[in-house]
DSSP file (Angstrom, degrees, kcal/mol; ACC not computed):
  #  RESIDUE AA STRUCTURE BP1 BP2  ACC     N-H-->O    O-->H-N    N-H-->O    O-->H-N    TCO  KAPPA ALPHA  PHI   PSI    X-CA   Y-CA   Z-CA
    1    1 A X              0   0    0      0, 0.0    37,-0.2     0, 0.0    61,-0.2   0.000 360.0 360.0 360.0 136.4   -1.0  -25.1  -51.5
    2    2 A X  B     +A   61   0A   0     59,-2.1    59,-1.8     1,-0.0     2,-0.2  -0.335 360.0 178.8 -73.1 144.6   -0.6  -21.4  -51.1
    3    3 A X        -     0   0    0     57,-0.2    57,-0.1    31,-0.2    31,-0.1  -0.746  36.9-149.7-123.0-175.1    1.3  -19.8  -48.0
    4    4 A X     >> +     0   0    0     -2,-0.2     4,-6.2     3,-0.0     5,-0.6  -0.183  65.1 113.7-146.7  19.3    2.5  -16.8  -46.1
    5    5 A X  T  45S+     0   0    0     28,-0.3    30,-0.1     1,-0.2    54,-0.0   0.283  81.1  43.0 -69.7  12.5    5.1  -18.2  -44.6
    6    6 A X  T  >5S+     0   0    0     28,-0.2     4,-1.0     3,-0.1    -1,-0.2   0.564 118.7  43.6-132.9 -34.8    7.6  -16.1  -46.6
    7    7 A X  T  45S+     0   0    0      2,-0.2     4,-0.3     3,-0.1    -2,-0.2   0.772 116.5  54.7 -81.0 -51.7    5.3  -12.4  -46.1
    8    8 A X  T >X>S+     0   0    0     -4,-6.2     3,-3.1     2,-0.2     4,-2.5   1.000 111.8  40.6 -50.2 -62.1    5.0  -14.0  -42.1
    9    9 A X  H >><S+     0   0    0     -5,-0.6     4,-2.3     1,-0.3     3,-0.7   0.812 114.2  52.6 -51.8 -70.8    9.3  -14.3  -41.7
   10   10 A X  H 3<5S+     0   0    0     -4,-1.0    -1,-0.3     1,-0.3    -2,-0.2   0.666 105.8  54.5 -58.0 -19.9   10.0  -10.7  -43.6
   11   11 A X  H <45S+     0   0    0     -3,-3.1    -1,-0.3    -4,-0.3    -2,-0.3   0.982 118.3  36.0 -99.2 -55.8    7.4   -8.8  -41.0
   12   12 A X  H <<5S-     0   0    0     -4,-2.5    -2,-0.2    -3,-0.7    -1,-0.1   0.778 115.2-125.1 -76.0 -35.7    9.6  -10.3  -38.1
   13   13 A X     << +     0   0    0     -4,-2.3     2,-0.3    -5,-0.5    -3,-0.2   0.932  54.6 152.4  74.2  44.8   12.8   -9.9  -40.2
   14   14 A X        -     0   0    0     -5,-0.4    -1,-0.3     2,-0.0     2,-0.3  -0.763  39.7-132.5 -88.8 139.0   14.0  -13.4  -40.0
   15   15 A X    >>  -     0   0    0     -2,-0.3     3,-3.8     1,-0.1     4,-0.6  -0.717  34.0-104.8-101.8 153.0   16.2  -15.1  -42.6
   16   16 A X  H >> S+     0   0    0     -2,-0.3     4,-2.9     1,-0.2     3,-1.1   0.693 123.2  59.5 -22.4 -71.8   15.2  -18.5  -43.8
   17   17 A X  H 34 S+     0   0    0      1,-0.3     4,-0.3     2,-0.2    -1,-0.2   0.355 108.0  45.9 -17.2 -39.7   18.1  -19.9  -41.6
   18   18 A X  H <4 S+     0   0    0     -3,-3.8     5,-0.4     2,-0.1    -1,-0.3   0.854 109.9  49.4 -75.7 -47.8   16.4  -18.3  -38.5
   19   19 A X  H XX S+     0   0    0     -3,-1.1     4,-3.3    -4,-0.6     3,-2.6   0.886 113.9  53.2 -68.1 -40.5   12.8  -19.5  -39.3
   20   20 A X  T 3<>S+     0   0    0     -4,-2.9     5,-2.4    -5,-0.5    -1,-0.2   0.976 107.6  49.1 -58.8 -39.3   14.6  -23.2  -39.9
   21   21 A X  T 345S+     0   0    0     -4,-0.3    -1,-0.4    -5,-0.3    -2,-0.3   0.223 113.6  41.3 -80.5  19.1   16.0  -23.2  -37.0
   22   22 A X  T <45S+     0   0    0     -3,-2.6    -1,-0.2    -4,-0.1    -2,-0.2   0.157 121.7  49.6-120.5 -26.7   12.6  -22.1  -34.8
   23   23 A X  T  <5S-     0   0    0     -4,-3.3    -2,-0.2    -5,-0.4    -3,-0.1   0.599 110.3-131.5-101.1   5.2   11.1  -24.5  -37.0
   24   24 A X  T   5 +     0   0    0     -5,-0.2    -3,-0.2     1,-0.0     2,-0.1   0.951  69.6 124.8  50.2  42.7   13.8  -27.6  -36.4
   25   25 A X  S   <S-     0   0    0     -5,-2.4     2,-0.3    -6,-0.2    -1,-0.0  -0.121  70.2 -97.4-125.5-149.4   13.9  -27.8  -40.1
   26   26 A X        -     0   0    0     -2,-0.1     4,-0.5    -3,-0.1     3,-0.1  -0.677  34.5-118.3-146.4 142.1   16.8  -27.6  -43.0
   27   27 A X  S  > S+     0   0    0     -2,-0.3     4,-1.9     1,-0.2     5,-0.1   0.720 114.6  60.4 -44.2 -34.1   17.3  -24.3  -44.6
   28   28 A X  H  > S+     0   0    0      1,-0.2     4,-1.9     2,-0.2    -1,-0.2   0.830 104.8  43.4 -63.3 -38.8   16.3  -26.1  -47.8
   29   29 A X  H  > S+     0   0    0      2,-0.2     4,-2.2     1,-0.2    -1,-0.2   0.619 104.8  60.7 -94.9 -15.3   13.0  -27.2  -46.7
   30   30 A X  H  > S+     0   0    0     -4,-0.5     4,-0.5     2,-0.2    -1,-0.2   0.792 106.9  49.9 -87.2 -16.9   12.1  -23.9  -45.2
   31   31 A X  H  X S+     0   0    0     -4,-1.9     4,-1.9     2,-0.1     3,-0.4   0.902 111.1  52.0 -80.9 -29.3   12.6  -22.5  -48.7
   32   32 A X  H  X>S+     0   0    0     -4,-1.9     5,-1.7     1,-0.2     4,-1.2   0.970 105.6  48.0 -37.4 -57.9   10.5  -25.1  -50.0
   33   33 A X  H  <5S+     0   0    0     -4,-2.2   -28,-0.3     1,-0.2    -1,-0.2   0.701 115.3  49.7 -69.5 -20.8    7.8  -24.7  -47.9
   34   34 A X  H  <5S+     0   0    0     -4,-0.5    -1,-0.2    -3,-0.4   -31,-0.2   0.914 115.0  41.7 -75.3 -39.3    7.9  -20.6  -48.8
   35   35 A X  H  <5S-     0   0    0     -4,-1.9    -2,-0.2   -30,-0.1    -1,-0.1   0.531 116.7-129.5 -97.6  -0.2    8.1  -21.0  -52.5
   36   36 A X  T  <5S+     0   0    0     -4,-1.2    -3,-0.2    -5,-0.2     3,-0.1   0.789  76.9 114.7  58.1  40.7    5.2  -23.9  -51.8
   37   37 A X  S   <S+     0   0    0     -5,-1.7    -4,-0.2     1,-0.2     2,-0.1   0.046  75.2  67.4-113.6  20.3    6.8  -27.1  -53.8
   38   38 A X  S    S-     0   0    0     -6,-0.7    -1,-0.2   -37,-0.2    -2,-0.1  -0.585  78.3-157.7-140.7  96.5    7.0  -28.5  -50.4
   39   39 A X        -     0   0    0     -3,-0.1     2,-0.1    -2,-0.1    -6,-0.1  -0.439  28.9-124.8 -61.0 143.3    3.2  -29.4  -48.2
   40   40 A X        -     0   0    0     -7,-0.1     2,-0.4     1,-0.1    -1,-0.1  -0.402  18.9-111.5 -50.0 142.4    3.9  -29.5  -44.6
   41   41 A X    >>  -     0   0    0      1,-0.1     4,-2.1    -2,-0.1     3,-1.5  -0.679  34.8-108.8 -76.2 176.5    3.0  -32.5  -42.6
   42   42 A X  H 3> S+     0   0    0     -2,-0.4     4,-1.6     1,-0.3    -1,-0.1   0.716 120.4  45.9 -93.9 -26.8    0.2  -31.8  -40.4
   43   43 A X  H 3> S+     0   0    0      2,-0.2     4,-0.8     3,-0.1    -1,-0.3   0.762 114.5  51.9 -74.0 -25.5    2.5  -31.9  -36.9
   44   44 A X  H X> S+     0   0    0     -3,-1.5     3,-2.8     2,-0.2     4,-0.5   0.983 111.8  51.4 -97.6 -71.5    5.3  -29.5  -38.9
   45   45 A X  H >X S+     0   0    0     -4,-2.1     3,-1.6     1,-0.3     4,-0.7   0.722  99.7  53.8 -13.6 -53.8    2.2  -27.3  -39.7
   46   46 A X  H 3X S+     0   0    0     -4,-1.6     4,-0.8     1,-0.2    -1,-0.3   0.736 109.5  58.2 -76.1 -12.4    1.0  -27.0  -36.3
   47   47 A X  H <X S+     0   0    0     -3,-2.8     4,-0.5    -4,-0.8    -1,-0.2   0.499 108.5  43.0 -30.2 -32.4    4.9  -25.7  -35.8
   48   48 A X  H <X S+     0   0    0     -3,-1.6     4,-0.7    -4,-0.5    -1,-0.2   0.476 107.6  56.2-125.9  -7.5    4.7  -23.1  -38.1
   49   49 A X  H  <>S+     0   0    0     -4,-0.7     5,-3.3    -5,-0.2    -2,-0.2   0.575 114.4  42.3-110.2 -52.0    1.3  -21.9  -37.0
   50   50 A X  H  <5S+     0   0    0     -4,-0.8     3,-0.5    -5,-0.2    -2,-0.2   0.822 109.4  55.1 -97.0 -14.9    2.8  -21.4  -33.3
   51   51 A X  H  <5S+     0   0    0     -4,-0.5    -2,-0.2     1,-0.2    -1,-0.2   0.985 115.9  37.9 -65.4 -40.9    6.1  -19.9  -34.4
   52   52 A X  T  <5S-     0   0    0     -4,-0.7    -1,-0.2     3,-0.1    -2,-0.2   0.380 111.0-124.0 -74.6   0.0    4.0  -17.0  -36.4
   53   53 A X  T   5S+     0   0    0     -3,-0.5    -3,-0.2     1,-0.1     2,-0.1   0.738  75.7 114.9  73.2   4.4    1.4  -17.0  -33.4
   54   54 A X  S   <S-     0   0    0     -5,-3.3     2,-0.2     1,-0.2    -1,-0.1  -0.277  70.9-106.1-128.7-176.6   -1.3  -17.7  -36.1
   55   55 A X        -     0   0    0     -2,-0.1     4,-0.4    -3,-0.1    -1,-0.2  -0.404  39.3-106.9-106.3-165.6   -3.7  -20.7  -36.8
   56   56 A X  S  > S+     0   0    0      2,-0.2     4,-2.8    -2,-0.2    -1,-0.1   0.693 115.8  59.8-101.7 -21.5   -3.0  -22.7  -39.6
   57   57 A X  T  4 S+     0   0    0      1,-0.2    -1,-0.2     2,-0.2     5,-0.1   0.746 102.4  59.4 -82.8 -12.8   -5.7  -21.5  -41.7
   58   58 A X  T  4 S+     0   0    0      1,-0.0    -1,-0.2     3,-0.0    -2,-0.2   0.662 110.2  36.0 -41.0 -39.2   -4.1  -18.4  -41.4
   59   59 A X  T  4 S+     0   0    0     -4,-0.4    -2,-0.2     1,-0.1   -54,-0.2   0.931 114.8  51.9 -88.1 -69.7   -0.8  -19.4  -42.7
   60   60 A X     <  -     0   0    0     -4,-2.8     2,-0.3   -57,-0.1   -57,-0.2  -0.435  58.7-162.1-109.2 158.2   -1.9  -22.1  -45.8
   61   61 A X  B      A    2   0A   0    -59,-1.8   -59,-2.1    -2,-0.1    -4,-0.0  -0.926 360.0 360.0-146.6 109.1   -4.5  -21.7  -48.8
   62   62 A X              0   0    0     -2,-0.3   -59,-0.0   -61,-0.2    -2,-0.0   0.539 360.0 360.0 -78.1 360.0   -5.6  -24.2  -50.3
């Protein structure tokens, strides 16, 4: 699945490290989930949706 979770974090001018931590996640998994070799579950979505402000179809492409 396609994102913009990596496009989102660079217009705020957060490093992974910050986004993990807003997201309660591992640095590791928040570069997964940029580079997309990692799908969200669907509660970790709605996470990432309200840290960027955005909906979720905003964020992911299937």
């Amino acid at each position: 699945m396609r994102n913009r979770i990596q496009e989102l974090r660079r217009e705020r001018g957060w490093s992974q490290a910050e986004l993990a931590a807003r997201l309660d996640v591992s640095r590791q998994t928040a570069n997964a989930l940029e580079r997309g070799r990692y799908d969200p579950s669907l509660p970790l979505a709605f996470r990432i949706a309200a840290v960027f402000g955005l909906s979720i179809e905003e964020i992911f492409q299937p």
